[in-house]
MARSE-909006 format. One line per 3 residues: number of its first residue (from 1); their letters; for each residue x, y, z of C-alpha. Coordinates in steps of 0.2 Angstrom, whole numbers. Example, Ala and Ser with C-alpha at 12.3 -4.5 7.8 and 13.67 -1.06 7.14 Angstrom:
1) as) 62/-22/39  68/-5/36
//
This chain:
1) xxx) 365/612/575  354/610/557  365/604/541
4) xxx) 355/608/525  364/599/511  355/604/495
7) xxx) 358/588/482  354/571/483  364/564/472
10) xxx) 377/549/476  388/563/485  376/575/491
13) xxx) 367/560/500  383/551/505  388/567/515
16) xxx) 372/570/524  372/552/529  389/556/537
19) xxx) 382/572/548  366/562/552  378/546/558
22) xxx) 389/558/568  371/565/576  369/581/567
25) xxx) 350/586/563  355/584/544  341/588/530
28) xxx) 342/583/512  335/591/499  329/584/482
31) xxx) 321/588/468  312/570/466  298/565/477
34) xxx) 303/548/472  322/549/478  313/558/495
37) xxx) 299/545/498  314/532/495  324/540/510
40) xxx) 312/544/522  303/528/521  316/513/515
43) xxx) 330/523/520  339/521/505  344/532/490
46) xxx) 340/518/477  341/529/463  359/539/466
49) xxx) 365/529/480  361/509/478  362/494/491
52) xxx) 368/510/506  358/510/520  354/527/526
55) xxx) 354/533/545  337/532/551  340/550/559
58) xxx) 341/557/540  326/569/534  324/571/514
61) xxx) 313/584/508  307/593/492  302/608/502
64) xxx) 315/621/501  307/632/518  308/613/526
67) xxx) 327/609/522  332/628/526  323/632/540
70) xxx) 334/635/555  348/627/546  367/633/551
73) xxx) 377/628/538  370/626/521  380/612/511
76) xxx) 380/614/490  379/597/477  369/605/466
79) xxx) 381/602/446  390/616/445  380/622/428
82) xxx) 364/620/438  371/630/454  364/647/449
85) xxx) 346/644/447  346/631/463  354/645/473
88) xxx) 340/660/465  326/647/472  334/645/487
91) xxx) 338/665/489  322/671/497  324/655/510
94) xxx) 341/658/517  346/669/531  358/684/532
97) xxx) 376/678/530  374/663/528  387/647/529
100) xxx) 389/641/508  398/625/509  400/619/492
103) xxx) 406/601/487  402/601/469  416/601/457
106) xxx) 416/614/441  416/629/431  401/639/427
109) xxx) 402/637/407  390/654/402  401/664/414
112) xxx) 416/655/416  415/659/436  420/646/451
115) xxx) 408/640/462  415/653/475  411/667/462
118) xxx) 391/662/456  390/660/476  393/678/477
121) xxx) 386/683/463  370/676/465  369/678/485
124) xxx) 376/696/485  364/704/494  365/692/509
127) xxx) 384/692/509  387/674/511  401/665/521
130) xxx) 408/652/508  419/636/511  424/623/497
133) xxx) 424/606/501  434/592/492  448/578/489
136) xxx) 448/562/485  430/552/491  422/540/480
139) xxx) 402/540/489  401/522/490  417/521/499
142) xxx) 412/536/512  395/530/514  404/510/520
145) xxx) 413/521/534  432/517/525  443/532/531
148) xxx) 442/545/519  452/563/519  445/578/513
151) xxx) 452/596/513  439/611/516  446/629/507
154) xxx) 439/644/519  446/661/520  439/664/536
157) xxx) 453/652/546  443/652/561  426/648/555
160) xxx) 435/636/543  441/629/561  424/627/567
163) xxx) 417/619/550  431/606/551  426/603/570
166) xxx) 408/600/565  408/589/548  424/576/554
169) xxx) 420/563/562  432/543/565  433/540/546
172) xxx) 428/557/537  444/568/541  445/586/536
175) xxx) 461/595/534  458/615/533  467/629/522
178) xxx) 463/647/518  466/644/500  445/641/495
181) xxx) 454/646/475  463/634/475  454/618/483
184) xxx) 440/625/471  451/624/457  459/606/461
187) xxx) 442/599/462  434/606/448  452/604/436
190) xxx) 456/585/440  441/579/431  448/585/414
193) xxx) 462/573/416  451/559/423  443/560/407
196) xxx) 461/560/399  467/546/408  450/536/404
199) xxx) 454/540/386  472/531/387  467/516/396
202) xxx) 453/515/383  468/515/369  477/503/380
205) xxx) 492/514/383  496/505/401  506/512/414
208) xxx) 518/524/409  505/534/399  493/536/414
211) xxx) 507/541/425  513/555/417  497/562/411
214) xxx) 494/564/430  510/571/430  508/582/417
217) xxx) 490/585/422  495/592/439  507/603/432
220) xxx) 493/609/420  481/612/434  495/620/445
223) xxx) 497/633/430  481/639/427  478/640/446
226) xxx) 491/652/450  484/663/435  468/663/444
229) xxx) 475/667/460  475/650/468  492/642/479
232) xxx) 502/632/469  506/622/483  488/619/486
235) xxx) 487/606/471  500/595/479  487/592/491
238) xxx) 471/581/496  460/593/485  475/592/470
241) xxx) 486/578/468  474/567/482  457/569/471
244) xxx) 467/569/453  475/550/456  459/544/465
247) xxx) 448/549/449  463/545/435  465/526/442
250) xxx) 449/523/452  435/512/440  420/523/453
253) xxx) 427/537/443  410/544/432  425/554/422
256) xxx) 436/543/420  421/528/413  417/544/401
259) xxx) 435/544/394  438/525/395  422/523/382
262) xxx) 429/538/371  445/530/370  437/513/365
265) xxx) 427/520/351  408/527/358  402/546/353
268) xxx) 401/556/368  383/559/366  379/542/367
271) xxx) 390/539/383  380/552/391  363/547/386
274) xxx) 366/530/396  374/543/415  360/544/428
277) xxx) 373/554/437  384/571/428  400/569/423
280) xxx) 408/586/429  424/584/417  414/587/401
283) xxx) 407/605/403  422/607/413  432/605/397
286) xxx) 424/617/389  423/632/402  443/627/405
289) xxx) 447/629/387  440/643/387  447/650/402
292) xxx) 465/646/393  462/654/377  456/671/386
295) xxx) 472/670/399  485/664/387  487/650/398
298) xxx) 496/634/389  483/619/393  488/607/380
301) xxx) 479/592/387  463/600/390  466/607/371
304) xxx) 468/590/367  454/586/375  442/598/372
307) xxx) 445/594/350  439/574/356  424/579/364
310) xxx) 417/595/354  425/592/338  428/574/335
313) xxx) 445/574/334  452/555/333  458/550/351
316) xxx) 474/545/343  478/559/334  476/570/352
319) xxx) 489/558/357  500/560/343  499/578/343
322) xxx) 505/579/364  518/567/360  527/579/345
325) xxx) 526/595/353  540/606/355  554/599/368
328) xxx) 556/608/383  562/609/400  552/599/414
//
């Protein structure tokens, strides 16, 4: 079997790095002849994926007929506000019903669609097979072989099945669930609040602060999932509650580091200006927002959120403002 992952970043190249280890013919794709030179020679993603050395068996490429080319299943982690143009370039490339894996996390800000939904959109006409893969995996730790547990969301049950029985391997477990919506949703949702919780360790809130913005993040993210069709109970999962504490608490958290400097005092733009790698959370903020105001869905930490990133509201006065609402019932 052929994996195609489509991405080199830290996570796209961590994950092909897996398949190749487990003895899949695996071939990355990258925009950057640098990046693929770097691979295929030094086998080592210098750029994204420093001081990890890559399995010799891994191919890197720039060619899109070369990476797809008798491929099986195609694996997305392309940023999510870069999925639809990489998937048109890659449209006249892939085969009839194809297998869509995507393990990029986000909302498509112009059309406030899921990664599930610009699949479709995009790849109507080949009527593409999609599965969502995500949960708590920092690269680095994935790529030092330290067990890690993933959930894949797949409507299909039994090719869901047979996508677990392929990608798994001794420290890479994945869990499977019909709900695609929901893991989706987990994925792309939890790194609002890892910017959140960035924010109040950045104002030196400690503890008790973090933990029930978690709380309260999860109960946020459960919300808007059931509008949008999701399981509730999928966000007590690895792809929910799992990926929302790893990236609320974990210092590899890109999202988190983006709120930890807000909360210290730096202008978002400046923060970005020094990211190699995409910080999901901030677009995300805004499609989310969004998303909540057209529903009538109450989000009031991503509101929160959303005035300190696109308005310049004072981080403490977001704080002050969560804090006074109305009482109510847990």
């Amino acid at each position: 079997m052929k994996i195609a992952v489509i991405g080199a970043g830290a996570w796209g190249t961590t994950l092909a790095n897996v398949f190749a280890r487990k003895g899949l013919e695996t071939v990355l794709w990258a925009r950057e002849r640098e990046v693929v030179g770097k691979i295929n020679r030094d086998h080592e993603n210098s750029w994204y994926l420093p001081g990890i050395t890559l399995d010799e068996r891994l191919q890197a490429t720039t060619d899109v007929a070369h990476a797809t080319e008798g491929a099986e299943y195609f694996v997305w982690v392309v940023p999510s506000q870069y999925t639809r143009k990489a998937l048109e370039g890659f449209r006249p490339h892939l085969p009839k019903k194809p297998t869509i894996i995507c393990a990029n996390k986000g909302i498509e800000l112009k059309t406030l669609m899921t990664m599930s939904q610009v699949v479709d959109d995009v790849l109507a006409p080949l009527k593409p097979r999609f599965a969502m893969l995500s949960g708590p995996s920092f690269a680095d730790e994935v790529s030092r072989d330290i067990p890690t547990t993933v959930t894949l969301g797949c409507a299909d049950e039994k090719r869901g099945k047979a996508i677990q029985e392929t990608l798994s391997s001794e420290t890479f477990r994945i869990y499977t669930t019909t709900d695609y919506r929901g893991v989706e949703l987990g994925g792309a949702l939890k790194n609002i609040m890892a910017i959140a919780a960035g924010v109040s360790d950045g104002l030196n809130f400690g503890s008790n602060a973090r933990a029930a913005l978690i709380t309260r993040g999860l109960a946020e993210m459960s919300r808007l999932g059931e509008a949008l069709g999701a399981k509730a109970a999928t966000f007590q999962g690895l792809s929910g509650l799992g990926d929302l504490v790893l990236t609320c608490t974990g210092d590899s958290s890109r999202n988190r580091q983006v709120g930890l400097k807000l909360g210290q005092g730096q202008r978002l733009v400046d923060i970005l200006e020094e990211m190699r790698s995409v910080a999901e959370g901030v677009k995300t903020t805004e499609a989310v927002y969004t998303l909540g105001q057209k529903l009538g869905v109450s989000l009031p930490i991503t509101e929160q959120l959303y005035d300190v990133l696109y308005n310049d509201k004072n981080p403490q006065d977001a704080v002050h403002e969560l804090m006074t609402r109305g009482l109510k019932d847990e």
